[in-house]
N, C-alpha and C positions, 0 to 999 in steps of 0.2 A: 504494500500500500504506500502511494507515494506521500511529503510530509507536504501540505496547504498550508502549513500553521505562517511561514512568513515572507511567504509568493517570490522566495530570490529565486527565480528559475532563468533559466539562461534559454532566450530565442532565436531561431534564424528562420528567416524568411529565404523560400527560392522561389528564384521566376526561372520559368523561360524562357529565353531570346529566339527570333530569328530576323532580322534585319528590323530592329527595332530600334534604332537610333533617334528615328524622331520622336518617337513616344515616350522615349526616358525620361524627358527632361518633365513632363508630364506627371511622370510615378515617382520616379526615386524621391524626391524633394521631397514629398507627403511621408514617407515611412516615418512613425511614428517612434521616437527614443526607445519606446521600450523592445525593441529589434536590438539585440544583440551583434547580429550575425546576417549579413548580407551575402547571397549567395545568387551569383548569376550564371545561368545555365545557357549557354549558347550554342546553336545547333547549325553550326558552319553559316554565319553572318559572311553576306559580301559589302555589306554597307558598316559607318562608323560605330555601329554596337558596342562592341569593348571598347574604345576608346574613350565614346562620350560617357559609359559607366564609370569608369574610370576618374573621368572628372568629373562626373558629379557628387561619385562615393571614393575618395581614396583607399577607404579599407575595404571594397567589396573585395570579396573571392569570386573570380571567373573560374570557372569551368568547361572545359572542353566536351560536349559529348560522347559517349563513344561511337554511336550511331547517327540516327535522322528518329523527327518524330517528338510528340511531346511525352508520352509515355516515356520513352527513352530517357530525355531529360529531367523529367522528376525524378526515377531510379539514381542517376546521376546525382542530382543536388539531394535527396535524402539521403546517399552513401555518404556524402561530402559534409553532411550536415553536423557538428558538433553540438547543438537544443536541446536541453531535454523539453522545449515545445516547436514543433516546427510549423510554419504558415506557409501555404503554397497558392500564388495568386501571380498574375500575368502582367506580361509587361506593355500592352497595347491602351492603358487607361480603363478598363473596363469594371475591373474590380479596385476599388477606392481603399489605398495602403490606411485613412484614417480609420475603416472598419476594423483593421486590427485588436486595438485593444477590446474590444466585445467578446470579439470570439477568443481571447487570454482570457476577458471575466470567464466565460463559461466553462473555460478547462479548469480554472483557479475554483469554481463552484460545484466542481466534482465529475465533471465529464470526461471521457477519453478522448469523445472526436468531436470536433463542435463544425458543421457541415453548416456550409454558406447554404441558403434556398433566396429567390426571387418571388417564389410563391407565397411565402407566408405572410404574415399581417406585418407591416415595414417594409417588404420589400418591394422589390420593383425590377424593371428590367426595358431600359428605354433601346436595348439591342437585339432582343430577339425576333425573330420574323415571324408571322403568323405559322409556316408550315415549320418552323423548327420549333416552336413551343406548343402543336399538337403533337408534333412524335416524339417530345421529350416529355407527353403528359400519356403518351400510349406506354410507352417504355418506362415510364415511372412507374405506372399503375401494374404493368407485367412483374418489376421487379417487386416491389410488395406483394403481391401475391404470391410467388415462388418462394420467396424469403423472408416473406413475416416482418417486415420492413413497413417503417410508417413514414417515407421518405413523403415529399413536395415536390422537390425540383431532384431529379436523378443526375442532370448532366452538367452543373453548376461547379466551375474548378474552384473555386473560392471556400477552404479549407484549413483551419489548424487541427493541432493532435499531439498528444505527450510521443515521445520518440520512442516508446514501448508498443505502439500500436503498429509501427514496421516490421516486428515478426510476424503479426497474422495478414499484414496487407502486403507483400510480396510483389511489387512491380515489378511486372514480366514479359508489358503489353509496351507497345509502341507508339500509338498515333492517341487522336481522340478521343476512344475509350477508353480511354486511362482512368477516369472520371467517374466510370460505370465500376469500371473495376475494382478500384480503390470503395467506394461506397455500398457494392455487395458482399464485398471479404471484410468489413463493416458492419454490416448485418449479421453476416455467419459467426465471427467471434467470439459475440456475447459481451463488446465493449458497448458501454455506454454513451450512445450517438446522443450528442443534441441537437435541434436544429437554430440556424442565428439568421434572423432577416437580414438581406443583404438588397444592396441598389446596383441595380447594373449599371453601366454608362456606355454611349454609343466610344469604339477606338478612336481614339484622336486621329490618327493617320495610319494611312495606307487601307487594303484589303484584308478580312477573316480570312486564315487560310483553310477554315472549316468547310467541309461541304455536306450539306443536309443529309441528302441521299447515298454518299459513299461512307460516312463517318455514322450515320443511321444505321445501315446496314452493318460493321462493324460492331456498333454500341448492342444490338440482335442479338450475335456470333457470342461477344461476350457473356451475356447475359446466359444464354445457352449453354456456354461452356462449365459456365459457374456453375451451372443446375449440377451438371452432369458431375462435375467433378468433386462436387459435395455430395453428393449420393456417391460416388464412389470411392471415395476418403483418401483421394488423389494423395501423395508425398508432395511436399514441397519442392521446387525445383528451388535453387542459391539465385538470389535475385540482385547482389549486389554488381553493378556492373564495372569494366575498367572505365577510365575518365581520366583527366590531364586534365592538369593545373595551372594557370597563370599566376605570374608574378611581376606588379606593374615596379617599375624602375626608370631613372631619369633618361634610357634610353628605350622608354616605351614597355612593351610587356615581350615576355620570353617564356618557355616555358619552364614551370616550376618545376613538375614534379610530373610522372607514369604513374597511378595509383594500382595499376593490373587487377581490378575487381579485390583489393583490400579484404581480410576476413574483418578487422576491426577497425573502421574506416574513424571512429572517434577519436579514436588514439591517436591518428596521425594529426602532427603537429605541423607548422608551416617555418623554413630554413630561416637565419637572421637573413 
């Protein structure tokens, strides 16, 4: 049981990137002091990404992916994560770094996972398209029913969680059901979910690299998968992935450190 009594607990927030330069300047400034721990996940940017994180956070940790995909990336920045609470929220402006401290109250007031929804009473969602927030209300309503789950919003990345809840949520998945995934192995553990109204906001700039009906069809698959696999009391596969490390210096960034999929990625410390 972990101790509440005097809320010192150590945070890091991961985003991840993919040519999101313009929208930085948007998110990072809002992160709220009580982030600890900035962690940017970057999935082969061709535009200034790391650079303007960079300046706008000195101390952020970049992270290199090992892969493509946002699934990949959280895997990534949870292995990289040294919290014992972690917050996982995107770097396009959509989800509001000042909602942070809420979903801290909720884990501070006894929760394990405290799950962003746009559905509940407070929230809102000035970016969702009519056909993407009918099949994220078909696909909600499938996953409670298979899992007993009293979810609102299923597809919502806007998420904290004590860093104990990475043994039963095992990210293993790649793209946009990362999302579904992480909130059904959620369901199955027997942690204690809360739900935290959240406001969506339309991206500052650029294009959603989401797409209804191909990332729909995936979020299916998952869901699917998960039935099956918990009816068959599947073994865990080792879900920490390799990752690379940057290290900003007066001659830009270089890289830090190979982590080769780490067993104990907490422990690793960063070189003078």
């Amino acid at each position: 049981m972990r101790d509440l009594s005097n809320n010192k607990v150590r945070v890091s927030a991961v985003i991840p990137t993919l040519n999101e330069a313009a929208n930085l300047p948007h998110v990072l400034p809002l992160i709220p002091a009580c982030v600890d721990e900035l962690i940017i996940v970057d999935g082969h940017s061709t535009d200034d990404t790391i650079a303007v994180a960079q300046a706008l956070c000195p101390d952020v940790r970049i992270i290199l992916q090992s892969a493509r995909g946002k699934g990949n990336a959280l895997a990534c920045g949870f292995a990289a994560a040294s919290g014992d609470i972690i917050v996982m929220l995107d770097a396009d402006g959509s989800t509001d770094p000042r909602e942070i401290p809420a979903f801290l109250a909720t884990l501070l007031a006894g929760a394990d996972f405290a799950k962003g929804t746009r559905f509940a009473l407070g929230g809102h969602s000035a970016d969702i398209t009519p056909l993407r927030r009918a099949g994220n209300a078909v696909l909600n309503s499938t996953v409670n029913l298979l899992f007993g789950s009293k979810y609102t919003d299923l597809c919502y990345g806007y998420n904290a969680f004590w860093s104990h809840c990475l043994d039963d949520m095992h990210v293993t998945c790649d793209g946009f059901e990362v999302e579904t995934h992480i909130n059904v192995r959620m369901a199955l553990s027997g942690h204690d979910v809360r739900e935290v109204p959240s406001v969506e906001h339309e991206r500052q700039f650029g294009v959603s690299k989401l797409n209804a009906l191909r990332d729909g069809s995936r979020v299916l698959r998952t869901i699917l998968r998960e039935r099956v696999r918990a009816a068959a009391g599947a073994p865990e596969d080792d879900w920490r992935p390799s990752f690379q490390e940057l290290e900003r210096s007066s001659a830009g960034s270089h890289l830090l450190a190979d982590w080769g999929a780490p067993a104990e990625p907490r422990l690793l410390t960063l070189a003078a």
